[in-house]
mmCIF file of the C-alpha atoms, coordinates in Angstrom:
data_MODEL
# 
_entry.id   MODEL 
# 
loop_
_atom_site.group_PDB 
_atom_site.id 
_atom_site.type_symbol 
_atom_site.label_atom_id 
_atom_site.label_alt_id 
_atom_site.label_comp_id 
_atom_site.label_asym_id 
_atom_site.label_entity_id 
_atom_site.label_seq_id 
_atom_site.pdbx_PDB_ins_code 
_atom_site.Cartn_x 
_atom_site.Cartn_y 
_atom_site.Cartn_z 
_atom_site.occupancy 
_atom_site.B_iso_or_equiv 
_atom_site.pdbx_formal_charge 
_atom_site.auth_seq_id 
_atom_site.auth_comp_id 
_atom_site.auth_asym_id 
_atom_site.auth_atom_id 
_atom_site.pdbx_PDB_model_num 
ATOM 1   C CA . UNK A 1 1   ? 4.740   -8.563  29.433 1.00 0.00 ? 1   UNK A CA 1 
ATOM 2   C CA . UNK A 1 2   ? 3.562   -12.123 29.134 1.00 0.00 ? 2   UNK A CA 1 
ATOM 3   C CA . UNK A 1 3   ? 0.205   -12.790 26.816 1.00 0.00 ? 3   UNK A CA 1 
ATOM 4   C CA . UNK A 1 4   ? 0.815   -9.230  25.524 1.00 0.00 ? 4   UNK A CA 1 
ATOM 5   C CA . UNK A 1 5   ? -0.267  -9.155  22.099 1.00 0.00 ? 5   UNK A CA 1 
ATOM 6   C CA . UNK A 1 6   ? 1.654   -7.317  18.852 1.00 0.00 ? 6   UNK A CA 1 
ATOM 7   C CA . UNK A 1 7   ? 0.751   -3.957  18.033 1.00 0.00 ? 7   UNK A CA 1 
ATOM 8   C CA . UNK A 1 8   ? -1.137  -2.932  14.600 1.00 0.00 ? 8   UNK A CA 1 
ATOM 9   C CA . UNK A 1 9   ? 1.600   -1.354  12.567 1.00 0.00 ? 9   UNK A CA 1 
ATOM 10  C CA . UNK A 1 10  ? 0.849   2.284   11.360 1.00 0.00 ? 10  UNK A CA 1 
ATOM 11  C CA . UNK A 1 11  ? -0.539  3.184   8.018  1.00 0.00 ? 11  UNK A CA 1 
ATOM 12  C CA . UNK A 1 12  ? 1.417   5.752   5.473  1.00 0.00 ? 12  UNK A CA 1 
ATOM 13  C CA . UNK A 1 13  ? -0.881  8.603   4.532  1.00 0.00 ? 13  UNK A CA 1 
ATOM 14  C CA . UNK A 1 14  ? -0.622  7.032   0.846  1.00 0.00 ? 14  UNK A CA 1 
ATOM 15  C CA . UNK A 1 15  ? -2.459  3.801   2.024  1.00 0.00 ? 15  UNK A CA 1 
ATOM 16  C CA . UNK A 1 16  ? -5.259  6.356   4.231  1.00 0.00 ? 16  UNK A CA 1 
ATOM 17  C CA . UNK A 1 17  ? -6.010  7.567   1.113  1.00 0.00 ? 17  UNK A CA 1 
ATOM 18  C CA . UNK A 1 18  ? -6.704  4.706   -1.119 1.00 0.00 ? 18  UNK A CA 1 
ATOM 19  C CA . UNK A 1 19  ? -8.377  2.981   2.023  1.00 0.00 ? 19  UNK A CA 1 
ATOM 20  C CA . UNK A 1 20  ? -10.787 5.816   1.882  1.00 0.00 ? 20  UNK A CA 1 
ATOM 21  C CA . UNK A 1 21  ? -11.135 5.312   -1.998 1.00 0.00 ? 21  UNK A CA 1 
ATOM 22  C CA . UNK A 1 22  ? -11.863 1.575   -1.404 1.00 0.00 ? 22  UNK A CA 1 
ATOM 23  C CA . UNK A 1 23  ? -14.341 2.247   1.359  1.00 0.00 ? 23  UNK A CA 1 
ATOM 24  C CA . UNK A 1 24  ? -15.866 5.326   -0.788 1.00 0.00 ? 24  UNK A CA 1 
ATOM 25  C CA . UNK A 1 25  ? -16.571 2.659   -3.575 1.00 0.00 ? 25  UNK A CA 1 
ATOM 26  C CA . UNK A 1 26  ? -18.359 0.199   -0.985 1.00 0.00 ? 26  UNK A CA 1 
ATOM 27  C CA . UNK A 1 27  ? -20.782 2.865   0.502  1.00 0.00 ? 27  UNK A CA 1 
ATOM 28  C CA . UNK A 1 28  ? -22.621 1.852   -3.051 1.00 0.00 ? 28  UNK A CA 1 
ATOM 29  C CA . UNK A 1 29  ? -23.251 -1.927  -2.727 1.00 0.00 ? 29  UNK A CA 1 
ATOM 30  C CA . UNK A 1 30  ? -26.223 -2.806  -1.176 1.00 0.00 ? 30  UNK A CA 1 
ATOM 31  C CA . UNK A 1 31  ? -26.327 -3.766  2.831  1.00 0.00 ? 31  UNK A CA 1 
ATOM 32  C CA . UNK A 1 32  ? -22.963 -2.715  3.293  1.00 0.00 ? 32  UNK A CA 1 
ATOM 33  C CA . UNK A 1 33  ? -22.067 -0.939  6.306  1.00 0.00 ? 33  UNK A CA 1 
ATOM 34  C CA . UNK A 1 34  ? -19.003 -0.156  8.079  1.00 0.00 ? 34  UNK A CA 1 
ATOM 35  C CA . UNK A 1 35  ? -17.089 -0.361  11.934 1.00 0.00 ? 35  UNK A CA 1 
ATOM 36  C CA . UNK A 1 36  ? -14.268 1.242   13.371 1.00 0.00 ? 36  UNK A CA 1 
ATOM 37  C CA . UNK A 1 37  ? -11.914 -0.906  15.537 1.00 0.00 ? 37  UNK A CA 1 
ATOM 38  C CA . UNK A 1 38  ? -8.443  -1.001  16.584 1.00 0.00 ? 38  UNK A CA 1 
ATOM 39  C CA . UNK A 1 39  ? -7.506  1.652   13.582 1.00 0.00 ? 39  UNK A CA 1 
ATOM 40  C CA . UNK A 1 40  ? -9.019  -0.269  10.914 1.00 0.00 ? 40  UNK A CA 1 
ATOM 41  C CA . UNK A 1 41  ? -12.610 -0.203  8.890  1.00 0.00 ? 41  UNK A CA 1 
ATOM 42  C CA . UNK A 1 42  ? -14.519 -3.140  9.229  1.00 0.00 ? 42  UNK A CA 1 
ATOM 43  C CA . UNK A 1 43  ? -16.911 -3.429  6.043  1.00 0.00 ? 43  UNK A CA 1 
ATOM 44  C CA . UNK A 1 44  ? -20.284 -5.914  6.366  1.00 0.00 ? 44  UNK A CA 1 
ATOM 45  C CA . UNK A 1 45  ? -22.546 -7.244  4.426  1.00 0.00 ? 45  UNK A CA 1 
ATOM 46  C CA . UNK A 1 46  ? -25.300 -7.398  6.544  1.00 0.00 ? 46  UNK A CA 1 
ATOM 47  C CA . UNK A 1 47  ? -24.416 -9.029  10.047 1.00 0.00 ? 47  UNK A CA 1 
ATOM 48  C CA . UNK A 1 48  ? -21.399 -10.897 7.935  1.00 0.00 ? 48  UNK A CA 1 
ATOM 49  C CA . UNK A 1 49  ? -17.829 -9.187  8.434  1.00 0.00 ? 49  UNK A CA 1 
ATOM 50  C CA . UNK A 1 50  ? -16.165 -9.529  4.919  1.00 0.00 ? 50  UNK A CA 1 
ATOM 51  C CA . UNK A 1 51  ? -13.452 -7.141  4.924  1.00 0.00 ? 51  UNK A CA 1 
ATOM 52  C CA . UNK A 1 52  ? -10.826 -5.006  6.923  1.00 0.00 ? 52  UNK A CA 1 
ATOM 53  C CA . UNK A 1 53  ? -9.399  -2.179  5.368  1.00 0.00 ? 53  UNK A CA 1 
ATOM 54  C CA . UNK A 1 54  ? -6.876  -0.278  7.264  1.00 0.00 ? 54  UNK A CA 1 
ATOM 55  C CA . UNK A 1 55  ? -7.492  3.093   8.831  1.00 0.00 ? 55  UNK A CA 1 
ATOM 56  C CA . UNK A 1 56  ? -5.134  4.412   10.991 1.00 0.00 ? 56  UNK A CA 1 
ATOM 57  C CA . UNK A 1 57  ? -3.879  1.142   11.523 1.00 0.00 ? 57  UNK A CA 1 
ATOM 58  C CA . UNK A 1 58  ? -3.186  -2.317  9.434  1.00 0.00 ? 58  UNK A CA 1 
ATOM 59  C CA . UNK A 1 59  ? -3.497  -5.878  10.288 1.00 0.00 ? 59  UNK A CA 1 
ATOM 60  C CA . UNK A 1 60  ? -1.864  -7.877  8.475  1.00 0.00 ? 60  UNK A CA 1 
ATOM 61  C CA . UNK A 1 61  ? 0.915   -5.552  7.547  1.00 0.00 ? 61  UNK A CA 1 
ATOM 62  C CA . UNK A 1 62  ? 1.166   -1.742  6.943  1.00 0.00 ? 62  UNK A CA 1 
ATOM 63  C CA . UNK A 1 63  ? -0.517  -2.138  2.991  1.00 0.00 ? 63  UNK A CA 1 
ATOM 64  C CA . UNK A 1 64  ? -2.512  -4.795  3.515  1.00 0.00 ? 64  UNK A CA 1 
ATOM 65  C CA . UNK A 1 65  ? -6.474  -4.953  3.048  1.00 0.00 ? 65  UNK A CA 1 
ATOM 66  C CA . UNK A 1 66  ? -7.971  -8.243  4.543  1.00 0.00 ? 66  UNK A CA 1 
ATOM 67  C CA . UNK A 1 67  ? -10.896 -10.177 2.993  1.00 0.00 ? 67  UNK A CA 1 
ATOM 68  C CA . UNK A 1 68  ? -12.386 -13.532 4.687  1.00 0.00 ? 68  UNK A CA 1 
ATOM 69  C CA . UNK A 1 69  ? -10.932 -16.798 2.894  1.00 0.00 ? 69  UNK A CA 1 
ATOM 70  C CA . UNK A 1 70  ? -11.566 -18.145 -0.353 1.00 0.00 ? 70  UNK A CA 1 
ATOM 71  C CA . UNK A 1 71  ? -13.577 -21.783 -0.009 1.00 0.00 ? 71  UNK A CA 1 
ATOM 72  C CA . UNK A 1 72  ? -10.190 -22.886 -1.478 1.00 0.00 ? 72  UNK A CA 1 
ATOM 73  C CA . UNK A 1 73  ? -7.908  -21.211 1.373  1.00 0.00 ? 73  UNK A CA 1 
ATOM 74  C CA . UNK A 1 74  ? -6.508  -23.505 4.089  1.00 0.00 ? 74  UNK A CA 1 
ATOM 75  C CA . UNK A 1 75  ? -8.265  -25.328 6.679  1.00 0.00 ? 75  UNK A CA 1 
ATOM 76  C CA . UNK A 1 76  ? -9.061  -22.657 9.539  1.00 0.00 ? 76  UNK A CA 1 
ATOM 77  C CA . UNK A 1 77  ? -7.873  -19.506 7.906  1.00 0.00 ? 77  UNK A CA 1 
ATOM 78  C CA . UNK A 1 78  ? -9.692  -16.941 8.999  1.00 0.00 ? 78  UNK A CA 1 
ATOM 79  C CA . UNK A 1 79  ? -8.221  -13.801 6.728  1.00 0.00 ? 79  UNK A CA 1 
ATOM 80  C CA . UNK A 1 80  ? -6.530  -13.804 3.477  1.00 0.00 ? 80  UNK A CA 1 
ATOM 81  C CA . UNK A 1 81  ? -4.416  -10.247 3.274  1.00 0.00 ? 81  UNK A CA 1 
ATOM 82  C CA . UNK A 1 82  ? -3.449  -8.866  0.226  1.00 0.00 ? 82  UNK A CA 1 
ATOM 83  C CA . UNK A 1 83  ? -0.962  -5.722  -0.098 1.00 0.00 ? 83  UNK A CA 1 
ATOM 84  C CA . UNK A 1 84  ? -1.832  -2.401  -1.970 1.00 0.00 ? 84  UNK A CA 1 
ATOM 85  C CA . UNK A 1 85  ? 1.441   -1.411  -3.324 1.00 0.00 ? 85  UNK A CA 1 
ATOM 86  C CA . UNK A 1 86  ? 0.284   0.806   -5.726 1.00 0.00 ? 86  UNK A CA 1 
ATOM 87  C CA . UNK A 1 87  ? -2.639  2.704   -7.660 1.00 0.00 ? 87  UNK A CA 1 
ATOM 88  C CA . UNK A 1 88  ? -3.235  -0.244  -9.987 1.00 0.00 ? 88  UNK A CA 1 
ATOM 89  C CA . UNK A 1 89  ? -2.908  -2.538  -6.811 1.00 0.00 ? 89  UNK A CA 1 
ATOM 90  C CA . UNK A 1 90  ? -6.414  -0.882  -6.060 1.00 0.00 ? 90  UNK A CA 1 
ATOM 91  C CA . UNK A 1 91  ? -8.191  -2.385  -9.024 1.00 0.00 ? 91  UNK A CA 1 
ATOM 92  C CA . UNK A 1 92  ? -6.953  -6.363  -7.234 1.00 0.00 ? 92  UNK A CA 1 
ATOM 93  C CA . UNK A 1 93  ? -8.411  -5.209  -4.554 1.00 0.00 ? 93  UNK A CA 1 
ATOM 94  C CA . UNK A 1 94  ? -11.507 -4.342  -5.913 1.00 0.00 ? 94  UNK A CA 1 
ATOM 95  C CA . UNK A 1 95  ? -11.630 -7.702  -7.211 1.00 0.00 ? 95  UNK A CA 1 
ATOM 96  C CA . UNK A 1 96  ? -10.920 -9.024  -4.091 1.00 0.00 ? 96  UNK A CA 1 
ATOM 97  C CA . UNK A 1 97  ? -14.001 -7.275  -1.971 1.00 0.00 ? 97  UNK A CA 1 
ATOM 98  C CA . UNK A 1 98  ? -16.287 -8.106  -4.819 1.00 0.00 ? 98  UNK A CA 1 
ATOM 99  C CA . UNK A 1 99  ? -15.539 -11.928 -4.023 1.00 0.00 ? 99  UNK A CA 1 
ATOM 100 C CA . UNK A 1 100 ? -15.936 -11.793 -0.499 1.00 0.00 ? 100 UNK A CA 1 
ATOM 101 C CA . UNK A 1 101 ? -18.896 -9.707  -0.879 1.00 0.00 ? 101 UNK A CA 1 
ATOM 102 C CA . UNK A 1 102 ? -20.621 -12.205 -2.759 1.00 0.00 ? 102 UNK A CA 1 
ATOM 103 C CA . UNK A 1 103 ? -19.695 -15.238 0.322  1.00 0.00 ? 103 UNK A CA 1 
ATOM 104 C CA . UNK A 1 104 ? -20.930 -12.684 2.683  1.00 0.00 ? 104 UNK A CA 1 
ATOM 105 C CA . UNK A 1 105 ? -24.611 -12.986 1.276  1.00 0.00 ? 105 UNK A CA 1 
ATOM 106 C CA . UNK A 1 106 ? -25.370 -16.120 2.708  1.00 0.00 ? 106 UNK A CA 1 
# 
C-alpha cells in the first residue's frame, strides 16, 4: 500500500520491564508526566516531550529508549535512540533522561 508507513516493532517482556523501571524512576522528578501512544510512553516535562520509552511497542528499534537531541546532534534530528541491552544499560539511560530533562525546562 503506497504512503503506508512501517510498523513499531514489538517489545520482549525483558525490555517491558526495565521500561517500567525507567518510567517508575521518572514519576519522582518534578513536572513530569507521562502519554500513551502507538505502544510507547511518552515522558514530559511540562508541555515539552523529552523522552519515549517503549511500552508495548519501540521506535527506534525493539531496545531502544528515545531522548530529544543533544545541541551537538545533527542539523534537524529530531530523536537520538539509544539501546538497553542489558541491566547496566539502564544506568546510560538514566544518564540519558537526566540530560534531556534538563533541555526540556526551557
Amino acid at each position: 500500500m503506497a504512503g503506508r508507513r512501517g510498523t513499531f516493532p514489538k517489545v520482549s517482556e525483558e525490555m517491558k520491564r526495565w521500561s517500567a523501571l525507567l518510567e517508575g524512576e521518572l514519576h519522582g522528578w518534578p513536572k513530569v508526566r507521562f502519554t500513551r501512544m502507538f505502544g510507547m510512553i511518552a515522558v514530559y516535562r511540562g508541555d515539552a516531550i523529552f523522552a519515549l520509552l517503549p511500552g508495548t511497542r519501540g521506535l527506534g528499534g525493539p531496545s531502544s529508549v528515545g531522548v530529544k537531541p543533544r545541541p551537538e546532534a545533527k542539523p534537524g534530528m529530531k530523536w537520538e535512540f539509544f539501546s538497553v541491552e542489558d541491566e547496566s544499560g539502564l544506568r546510560v539511560a538514566m544518564e540519558r533522561l537526566s540530560e534531556a530533562y534538563e533541555r526540556a525546562k526551557g
